[in-house]
C-alpha positions in Angstrom: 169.3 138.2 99.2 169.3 141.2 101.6 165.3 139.8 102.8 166.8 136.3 102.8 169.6 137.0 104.9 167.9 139.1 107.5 165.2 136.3 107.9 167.4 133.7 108.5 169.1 135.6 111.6 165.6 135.6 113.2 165.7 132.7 113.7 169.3 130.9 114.7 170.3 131.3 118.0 174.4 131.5 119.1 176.0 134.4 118.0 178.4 131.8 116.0 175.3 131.4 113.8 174.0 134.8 113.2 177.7 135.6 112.4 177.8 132.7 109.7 174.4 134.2 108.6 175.9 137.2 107.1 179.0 135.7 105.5 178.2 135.1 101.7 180.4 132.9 101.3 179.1 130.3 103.9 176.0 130.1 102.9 174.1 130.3 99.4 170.8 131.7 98.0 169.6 128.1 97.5 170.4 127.3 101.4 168.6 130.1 102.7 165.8 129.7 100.8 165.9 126.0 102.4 165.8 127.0 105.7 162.7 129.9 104.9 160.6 127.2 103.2 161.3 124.7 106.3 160.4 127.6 108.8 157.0 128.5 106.4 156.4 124.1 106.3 156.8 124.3 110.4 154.8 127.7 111.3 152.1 126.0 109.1 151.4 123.1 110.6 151.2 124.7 113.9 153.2 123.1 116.0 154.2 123.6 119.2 157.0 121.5 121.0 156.2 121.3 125.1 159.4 120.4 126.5 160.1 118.9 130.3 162.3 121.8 131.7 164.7 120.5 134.9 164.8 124.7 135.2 161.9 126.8 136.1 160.3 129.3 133.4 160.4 133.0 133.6 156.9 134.3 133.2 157.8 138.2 133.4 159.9 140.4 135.2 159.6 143.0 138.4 162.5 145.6 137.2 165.1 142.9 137.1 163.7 140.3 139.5 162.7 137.3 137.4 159.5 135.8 138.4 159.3 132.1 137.3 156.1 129.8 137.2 157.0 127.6 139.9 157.3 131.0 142.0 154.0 132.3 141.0 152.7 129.0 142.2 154.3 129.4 145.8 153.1 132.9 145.9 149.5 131.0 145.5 150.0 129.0 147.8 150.9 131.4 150.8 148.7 133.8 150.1 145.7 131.0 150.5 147.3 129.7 153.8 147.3 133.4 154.6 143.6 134.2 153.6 142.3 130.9 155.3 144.5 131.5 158.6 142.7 134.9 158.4 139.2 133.6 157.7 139.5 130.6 160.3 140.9 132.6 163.4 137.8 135.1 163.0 136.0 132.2 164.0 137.0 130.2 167.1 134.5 129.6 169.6 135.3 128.1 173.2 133.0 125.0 172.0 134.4 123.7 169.0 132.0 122.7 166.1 132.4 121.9 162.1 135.7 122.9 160.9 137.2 124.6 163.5 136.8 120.7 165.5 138.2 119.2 162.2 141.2 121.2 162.8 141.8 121.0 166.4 141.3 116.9 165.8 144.3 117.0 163.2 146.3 119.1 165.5 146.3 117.1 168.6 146.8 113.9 165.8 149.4 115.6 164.9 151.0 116.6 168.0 150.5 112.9 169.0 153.2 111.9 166.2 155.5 115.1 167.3 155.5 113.2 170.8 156.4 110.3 169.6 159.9 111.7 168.3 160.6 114.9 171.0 159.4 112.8 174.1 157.8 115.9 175.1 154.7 117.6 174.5 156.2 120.9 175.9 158.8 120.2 173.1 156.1 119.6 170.5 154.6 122.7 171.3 157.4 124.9 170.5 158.3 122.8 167.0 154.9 122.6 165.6 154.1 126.1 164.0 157.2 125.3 161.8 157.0 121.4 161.6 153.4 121.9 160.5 153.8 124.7 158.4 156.5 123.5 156.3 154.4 120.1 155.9 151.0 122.3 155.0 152.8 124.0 152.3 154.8 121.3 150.8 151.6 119.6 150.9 149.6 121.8 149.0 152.5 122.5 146.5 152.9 119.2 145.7 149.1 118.7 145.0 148.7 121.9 143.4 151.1 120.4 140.8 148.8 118.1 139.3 145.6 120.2 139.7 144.1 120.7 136.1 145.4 124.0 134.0 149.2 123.7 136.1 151.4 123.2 133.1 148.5 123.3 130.5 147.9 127.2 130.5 150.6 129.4 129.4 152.6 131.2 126.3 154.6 129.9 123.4 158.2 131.8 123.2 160.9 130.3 120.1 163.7 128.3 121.6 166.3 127.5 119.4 164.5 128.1 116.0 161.6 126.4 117.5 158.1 127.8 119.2 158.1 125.8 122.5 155.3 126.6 125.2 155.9 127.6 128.3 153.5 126.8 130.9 152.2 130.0 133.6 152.0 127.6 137.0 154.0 124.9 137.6 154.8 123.0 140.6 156.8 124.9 143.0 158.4 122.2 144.8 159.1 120.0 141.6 162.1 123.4 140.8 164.6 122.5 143.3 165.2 126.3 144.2 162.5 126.0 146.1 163.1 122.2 148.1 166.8 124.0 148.4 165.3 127.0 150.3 162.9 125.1 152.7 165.9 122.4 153.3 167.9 125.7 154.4 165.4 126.8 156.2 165.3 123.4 158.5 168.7 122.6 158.7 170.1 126.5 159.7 166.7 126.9 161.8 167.4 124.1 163.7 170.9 124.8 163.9 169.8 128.4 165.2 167.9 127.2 167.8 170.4 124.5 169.3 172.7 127.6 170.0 170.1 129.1 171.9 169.0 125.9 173.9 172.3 124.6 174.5 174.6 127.5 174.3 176.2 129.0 171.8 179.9 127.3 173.7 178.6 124.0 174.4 176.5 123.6 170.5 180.0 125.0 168.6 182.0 122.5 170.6 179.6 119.9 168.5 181.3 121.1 165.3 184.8 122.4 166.2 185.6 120.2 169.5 187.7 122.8 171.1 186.9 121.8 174.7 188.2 118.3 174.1 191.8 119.7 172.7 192.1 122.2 175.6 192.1 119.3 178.3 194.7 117.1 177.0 197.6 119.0 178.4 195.6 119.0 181.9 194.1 114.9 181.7 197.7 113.2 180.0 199.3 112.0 183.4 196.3 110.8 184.5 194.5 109.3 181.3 197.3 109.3 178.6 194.9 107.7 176.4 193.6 111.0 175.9 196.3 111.9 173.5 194.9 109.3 170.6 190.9 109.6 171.9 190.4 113.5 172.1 192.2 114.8 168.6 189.0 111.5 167.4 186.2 113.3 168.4 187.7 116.7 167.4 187.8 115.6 163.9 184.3 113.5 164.7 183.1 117.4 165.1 184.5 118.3 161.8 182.4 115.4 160.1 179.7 116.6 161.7 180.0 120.1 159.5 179.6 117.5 156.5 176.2 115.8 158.3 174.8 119.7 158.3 175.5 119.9 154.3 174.3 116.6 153.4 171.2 117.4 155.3 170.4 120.1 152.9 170.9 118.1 150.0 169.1 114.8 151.2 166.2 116.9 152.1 166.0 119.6 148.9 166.9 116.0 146.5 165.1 113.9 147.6 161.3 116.2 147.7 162.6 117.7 144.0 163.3 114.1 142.6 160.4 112.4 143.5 158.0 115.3 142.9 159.2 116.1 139.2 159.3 112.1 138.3 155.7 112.4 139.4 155.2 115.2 136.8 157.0 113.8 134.2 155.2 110.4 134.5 152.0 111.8 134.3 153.0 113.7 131.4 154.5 110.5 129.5 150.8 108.6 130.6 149.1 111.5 129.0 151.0 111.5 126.1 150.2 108.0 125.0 146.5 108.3 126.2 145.1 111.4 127.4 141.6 110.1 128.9 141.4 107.7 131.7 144.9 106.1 131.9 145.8 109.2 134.2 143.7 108.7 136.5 145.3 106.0 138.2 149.1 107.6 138.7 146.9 110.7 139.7 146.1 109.4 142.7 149.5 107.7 143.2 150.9 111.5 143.2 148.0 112.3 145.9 149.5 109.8 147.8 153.3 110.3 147.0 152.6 114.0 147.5 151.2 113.3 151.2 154.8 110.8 152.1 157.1 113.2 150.8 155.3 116.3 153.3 155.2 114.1 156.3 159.1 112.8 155.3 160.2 116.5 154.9 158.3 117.9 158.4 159.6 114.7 160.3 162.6 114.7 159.3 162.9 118.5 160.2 161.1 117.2 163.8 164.3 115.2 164.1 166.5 117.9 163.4 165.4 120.3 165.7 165.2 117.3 168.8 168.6 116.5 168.3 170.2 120.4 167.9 168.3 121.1 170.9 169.0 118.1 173.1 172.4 118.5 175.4 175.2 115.8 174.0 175.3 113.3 177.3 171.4 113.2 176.7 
């Protein structure tokens, strides 16, 4: 009964069950052995339950920094921008020819559609190395997520009673830590640099409209409408604190929503016919995956015009 017992606690989970485990009078001989032979039926048919996680899995630890599959993935996919902005630079030539004139094409494409939104190549300039990054990386991440052996290779681990497997690589941008961070990342960046455009007084007037409080004593003889229109648009300011925080959670919600319904629609296809059905919503994700990085980017774009554009402009 001693073997019995011990075996059973292997394999419940809450501490309220490990605790039932060792009461005799809770459970009997006959019940354990139950629960051994349904373990023995279950490890013998070998299987293995593959669950759709909402959470990222942690694939091992740095002292006790966890390090998840959908950060390994990101990891990836700097350290190839890194190697092929390394490989690339060594070799620009005044006369541009094979890939180096592929690259300068999709830059001035791309500073075409910047224009088009800053009214100002000078503006488009000074935006791009972060507009472009961020839609290069969210690019590749969400691609990266349906390239074959991310979310097929990995370990099995039990999970309540049950052997589940846990995939190495996953998508980073379908764990929403990492849409949160890059929405942080454009909102406070761009937030950042309208201080240093506008001015730290004039951009915090924006949010907390001090200035328009301060000249109500001095404007109510001449304009005493000013007593019902300025305390407006210093609580207009306020709302504008709420605009900041529902940027970040338009932007991190919206990538994270549509990238993991990707995954877990090709996952369901696969399910009910592994060869050729795929193929289709494959390249729908190619496509979705391409929307969702130019959305992201110009949206950012937009952003950073607005934080750095002066309030009567």
């Amino acid at each position: 009964m001693q073997t019995e017992e011990h075996t059973i606690h292997e394999v419940t989970d809450t501490p309220a069950e490990n605790a039932a485990v060792h009461t005799n009078d809770e459970i009997t001989a006959p019940e354990a052995a139950e629960v051994l032979h349904g373990q023995e039926e279950h490890e013998e048919a070998g299987h293995v339950a593959h669950e759709i996680s909402l959470a990222p899995e942690p694939v091992f630890k740095i002292g006790n920094f966890t390090v998840t599959n959908s950060l390994i993935n990101s990891w990836a996919v700097v350290i190839l921008l890194v190697i092929f902005g390394i490989v690339l630079s060594r070799k620009i030539s005044k006369i541009p020819r094979g890939i180096q004139n592929a690259f300068e094409m999709i830059i001035e494409a791309a500073l075409s559609v910047m224009d088009s939104v800053t009214g100002s190549r000078e503006k488009s300039q000074q935006f791009f190395p972060l507009v472009f990054t961020l839609f290069i990386f969210i690019l590749i991440n969400n691609w990266l997520g349906i390239f074959p052996g991310i979310g097929s290779i990995g370990y099995t681990a039990m999970h309540h009673g049950h052997e589940t497997f846990v995939p190495y690589f996953r998508g980073a941008t379908a764990d929403i830590n990492t849409t949160l961070a890059l929405a942080l990342l454009a909102v406070i960046g761009s937030n950042i640099l309208g201080f240093i455009v506008v001015g730290f007084w004039r951009y915090f007037n924006k949010f907390v409209n001090i200035k328009e409080i301060l000249v109500i004593p001095k404007k109510i003889l001449k304009e005493p409408t000013v007593i019902i229109i300025n305390p407006i648009k210093f609580f207009v300011g306020l709302i504008e604190i709420v605009s900041e925080i529902a940027k970040v959670a338009s932007l991190s919600f919206r990538l994270f929503g549509n990238v993991f319904a990707g995954e877990v629609l090709l996952m369901s296809i696969a399910a009910i016919f592994a060869f050729i059905l795929p193929v289709p919503f494959m390249f729908l994700e190619i496509l979705v995956g391409v929307i969702q990085a130019l959305i992201f980017s110009m949206l950012t774009l937009v952003y950073l015009t607005v934080a750095t554009t002066a309030e009567e402009h």
